[in-house]
N, C-alpha and C positions, 0 to 999 in steps of 0.2 A: 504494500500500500504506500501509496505516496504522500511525503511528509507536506501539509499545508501550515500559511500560515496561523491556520483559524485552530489549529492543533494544539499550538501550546505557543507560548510568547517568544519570538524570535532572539533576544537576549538570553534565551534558554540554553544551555554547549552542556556535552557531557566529556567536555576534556579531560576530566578526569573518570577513574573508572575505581573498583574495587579491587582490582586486582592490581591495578597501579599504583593505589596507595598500600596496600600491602606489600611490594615488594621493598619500596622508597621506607615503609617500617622496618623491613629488614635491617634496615644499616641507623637503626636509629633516630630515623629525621622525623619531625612533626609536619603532618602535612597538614595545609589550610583547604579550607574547603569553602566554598564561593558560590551562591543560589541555585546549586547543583541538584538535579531531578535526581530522587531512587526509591527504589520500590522499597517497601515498608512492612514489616510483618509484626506479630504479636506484640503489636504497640500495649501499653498498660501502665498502671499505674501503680508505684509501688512507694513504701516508706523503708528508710535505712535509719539503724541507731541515731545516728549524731545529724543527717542531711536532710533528714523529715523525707514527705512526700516528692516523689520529681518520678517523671517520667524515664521507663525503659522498651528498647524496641529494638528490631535488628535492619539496620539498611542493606538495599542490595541494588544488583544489575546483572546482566548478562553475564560476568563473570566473577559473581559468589556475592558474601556475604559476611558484614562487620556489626559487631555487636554497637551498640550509642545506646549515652544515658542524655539527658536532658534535665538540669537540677532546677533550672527556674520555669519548667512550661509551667507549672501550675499558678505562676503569676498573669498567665494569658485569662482574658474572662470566660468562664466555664462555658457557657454556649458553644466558643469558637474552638476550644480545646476539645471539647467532646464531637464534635463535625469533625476537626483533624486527625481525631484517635479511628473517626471508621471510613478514612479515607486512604488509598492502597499507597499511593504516591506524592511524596513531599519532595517540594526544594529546600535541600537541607542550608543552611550556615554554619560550619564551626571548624572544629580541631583534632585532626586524628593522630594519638600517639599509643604508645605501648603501654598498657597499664599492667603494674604486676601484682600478683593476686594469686593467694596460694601456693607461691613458689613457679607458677607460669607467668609467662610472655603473654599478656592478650592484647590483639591490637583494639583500640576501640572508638570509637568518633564522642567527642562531647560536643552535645548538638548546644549553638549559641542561638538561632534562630532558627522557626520550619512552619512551614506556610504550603497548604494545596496548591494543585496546581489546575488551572483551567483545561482539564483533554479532556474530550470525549471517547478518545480509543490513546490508551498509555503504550501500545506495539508501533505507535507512529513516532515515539520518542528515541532515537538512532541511540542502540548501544545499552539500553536499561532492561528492555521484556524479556527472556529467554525463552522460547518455544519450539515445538518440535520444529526439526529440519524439512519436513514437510506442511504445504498447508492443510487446512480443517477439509478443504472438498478433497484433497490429495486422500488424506485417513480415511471420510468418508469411503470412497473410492476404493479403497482397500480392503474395507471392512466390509462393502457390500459382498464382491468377489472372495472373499474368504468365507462370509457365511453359503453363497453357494456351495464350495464344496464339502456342506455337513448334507451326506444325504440320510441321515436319519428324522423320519419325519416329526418325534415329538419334540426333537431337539431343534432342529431346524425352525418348527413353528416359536418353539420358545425364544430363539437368539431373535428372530424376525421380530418378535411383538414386543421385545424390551431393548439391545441393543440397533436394531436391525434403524435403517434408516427411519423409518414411519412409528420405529420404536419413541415412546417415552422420553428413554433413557438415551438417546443418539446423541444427544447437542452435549450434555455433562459427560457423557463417556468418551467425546471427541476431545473435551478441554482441560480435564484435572490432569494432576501432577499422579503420578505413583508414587509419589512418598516427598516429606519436606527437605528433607537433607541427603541420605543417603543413595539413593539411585533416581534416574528419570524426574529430579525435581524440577518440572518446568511445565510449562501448560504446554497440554496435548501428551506429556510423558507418559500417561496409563496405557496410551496406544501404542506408542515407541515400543513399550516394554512389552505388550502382549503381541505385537506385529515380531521382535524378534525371535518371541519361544515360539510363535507357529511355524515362522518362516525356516527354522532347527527341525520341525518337527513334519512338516512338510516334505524336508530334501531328506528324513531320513526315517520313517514310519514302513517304508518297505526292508527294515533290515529289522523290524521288531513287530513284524506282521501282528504278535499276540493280541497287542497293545487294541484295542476298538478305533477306531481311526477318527471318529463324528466324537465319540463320547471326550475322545483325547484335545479334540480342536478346540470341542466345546468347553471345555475345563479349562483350556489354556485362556480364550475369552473371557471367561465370567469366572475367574478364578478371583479377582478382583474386585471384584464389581461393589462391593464394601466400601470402596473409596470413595463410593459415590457419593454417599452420606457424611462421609465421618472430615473428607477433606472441601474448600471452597475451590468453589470455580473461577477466581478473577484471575489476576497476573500476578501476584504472587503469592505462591506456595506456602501455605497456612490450613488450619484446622477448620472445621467448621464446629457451629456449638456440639452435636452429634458427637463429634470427636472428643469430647473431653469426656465424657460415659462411657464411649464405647469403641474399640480396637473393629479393623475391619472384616477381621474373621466373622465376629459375631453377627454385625451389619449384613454381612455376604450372604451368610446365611438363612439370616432373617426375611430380607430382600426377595431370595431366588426362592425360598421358600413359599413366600404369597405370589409369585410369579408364575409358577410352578402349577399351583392348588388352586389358580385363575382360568387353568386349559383343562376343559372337563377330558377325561380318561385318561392323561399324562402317566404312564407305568411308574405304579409305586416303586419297582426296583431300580428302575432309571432315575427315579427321585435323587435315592438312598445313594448312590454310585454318583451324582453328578456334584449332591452336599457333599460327600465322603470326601472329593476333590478339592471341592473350598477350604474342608473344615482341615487336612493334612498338609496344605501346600505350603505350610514351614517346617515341615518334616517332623522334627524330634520337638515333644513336648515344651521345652524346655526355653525355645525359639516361637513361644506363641502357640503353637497348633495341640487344639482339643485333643487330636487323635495323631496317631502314626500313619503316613501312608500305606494300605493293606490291597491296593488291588496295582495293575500294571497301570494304567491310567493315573493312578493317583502318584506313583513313585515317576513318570515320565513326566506330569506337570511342576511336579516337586523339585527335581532337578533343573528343568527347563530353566522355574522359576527363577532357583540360586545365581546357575549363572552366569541367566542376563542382569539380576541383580548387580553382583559381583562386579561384572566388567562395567557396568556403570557408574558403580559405585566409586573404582578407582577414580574414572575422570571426575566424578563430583568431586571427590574428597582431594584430587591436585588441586582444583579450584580454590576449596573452605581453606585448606590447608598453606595453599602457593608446596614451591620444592627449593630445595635449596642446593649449592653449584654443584651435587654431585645428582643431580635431577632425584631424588628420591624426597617425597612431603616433609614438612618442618616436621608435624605434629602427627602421632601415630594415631591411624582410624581407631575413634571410636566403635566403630564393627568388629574389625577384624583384630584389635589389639594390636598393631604393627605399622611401622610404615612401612608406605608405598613407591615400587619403582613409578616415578611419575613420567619421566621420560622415555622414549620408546626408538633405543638403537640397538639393531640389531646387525651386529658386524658380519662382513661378507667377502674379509677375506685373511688369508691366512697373514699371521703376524711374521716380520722379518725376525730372524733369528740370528 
């Protein structure tokens, strides 16, 4: 889409970025920051011992995300502070340096001034929205052509009347994130990440013929579909109220469950087989999931799942993280308990001896 100027105020530049100012942290420098647009998440309001009430939230853009505190918003007059707290995108003012805490390095922004911004679409501001690499009729488009090849027809009917385009559920299941931090965090991510386990499962479902091929595709789709509820649909990646009750297993469950019990004669076993899928697809207990995966279906989305998770996860976590000159992240994934090789050279030829 193209940037106008009815978009947002033409004194508006994102010449700086988050990943910019995190590097320029690296070596210790305070970076200033100047009526700079960024996306906004779990703004809220919080009291500290000695600092009273002030404002915490995490700013972002395109690439990643810095925690900010704000000690004087609550001298703004309460009407205008509560419109900016449910507002996705602020032009920040202030000061990013290192704060240490705990015995860590955190980088963090103290916000001196932040004020809305007038857009009607926040994807036309160069540099701030992150989204899938494809667009929403691209997904659409994909998603159709994939539910064609479920030729099981209870299953078939059901992905058509809830994801399926005339579905419900199309427009939300095109836009949210799969998760806020750790993999696919960006609008349109929940598709990214169910378009790569089928397109795995697609090139290799004839080497595992056992597997049910429709029951398998469909699990990989709505394996997720919990996210519908539990995360928001704007631009950036955040909780919806749903989400603070309730994890998306449950949600998933619940959801496919009325979904399901809506199409009169839908096979009670195909039921039982297609939850069994949601309710295992973090495998071991221990990671969220009610139950173990117990059938081929359920251990093929299971895995799927991991790792396109995984591989995603590392590029998020180069992002939150930055790397440092030996390319591998500052700080070790909170996931995986480790860091990550963030760089990606693969030598190709023999070393002189």
């Amino acid at each position: 889409m193209d940037r106008s100027s009815s978009d947002f105020p033409p004194n508006f530049s994102r010449t700086i970025s988050v990943d910019s100012i995190k590097q320029q942290l690296l070596n210790d420098q305070q970076v200033m920051i100047a009526d700079t647009p960024f996306l906004v998440r779990r703004p809220r309001i919080e009291r500290g011992s000695t600092a009273g009430r002030y404002v915490k939230c995490e700013l972002g853009d395109r690439s990643g995300w810095l925690e900010a505190v704000w000690w004087d918003a609550l001298k703004m007059p309460k009407v205008d502070l509560d419109s900016l707290l449910t507002n996705e995108v602020w032009s920040v003012t202030g000061l990013a340096s290192i704060n240490h805490y705990g015995g860590k390095k955190i980088p963090q922004v103290k916000i001196e001034r932040a004020r809305s911004i007038p857009c009607e679409d926040p994807t036309t501001i160069p540099g701030l929205v992150r989204r899938s690499a494809s667009s929403e009729v691209e997904l659409s488009d994909w998603l159709s052509g994939c539910l064609a090849l479920v030729k099981n027809a209870p299953l078939r009917r059901l992905l058509e009347e809830t994801i399926g385009e005339s579905g419900p559920w199309h427009k939300t299941f095109l836009r949210v994130p799969a998760a806020l931090y750790y993999h696919h965090a960006y609008v349109g991510g929940l598709v990214d990440h169910v378009r790569e386990m089928a397109s795995v499962w697609l090139s290799s479902q004839q080497v595992y013929p056992s597997a049910d091929s429709a029951l398998t595709l469909s699990g990989i789709l709505l394996h997720d579909v919990g996210k519908l509820d539990i995360y928001g649909f704007g631009v950036a990646p955040q909780l919806a109220p749903t989400g603070r009750y309730m994890d998306h297993i449950s949600t998933g469950i619940a959801r496919l469950s009325l979904a399901i019990d809506s199409i009169p004669g839908f096979p009670h076993l195909l039921k039982d087989q297609l939850l069994h899928i949601v309710a295992s697809h973090h495998g071991d207990k221990e990671f969220g999931s009610p139950v173990t995966p117990a059938t081929r279906e359920a251990i093929v989305v299971h895995h799927l799942d991991r790792m396109s998770s995984l591989l995603s996860h590392l590029e998020e976590w180069t992002l939150q993280s930055g790397v440092d000159q030996f390319g591998w992240t500052i700080d070790a994934s909170p996931w995986l308990k480790t860091n990550l090789a963030g760089s990606h050279q693969i030598p190709n030829q023999l070393e002189e001896i």
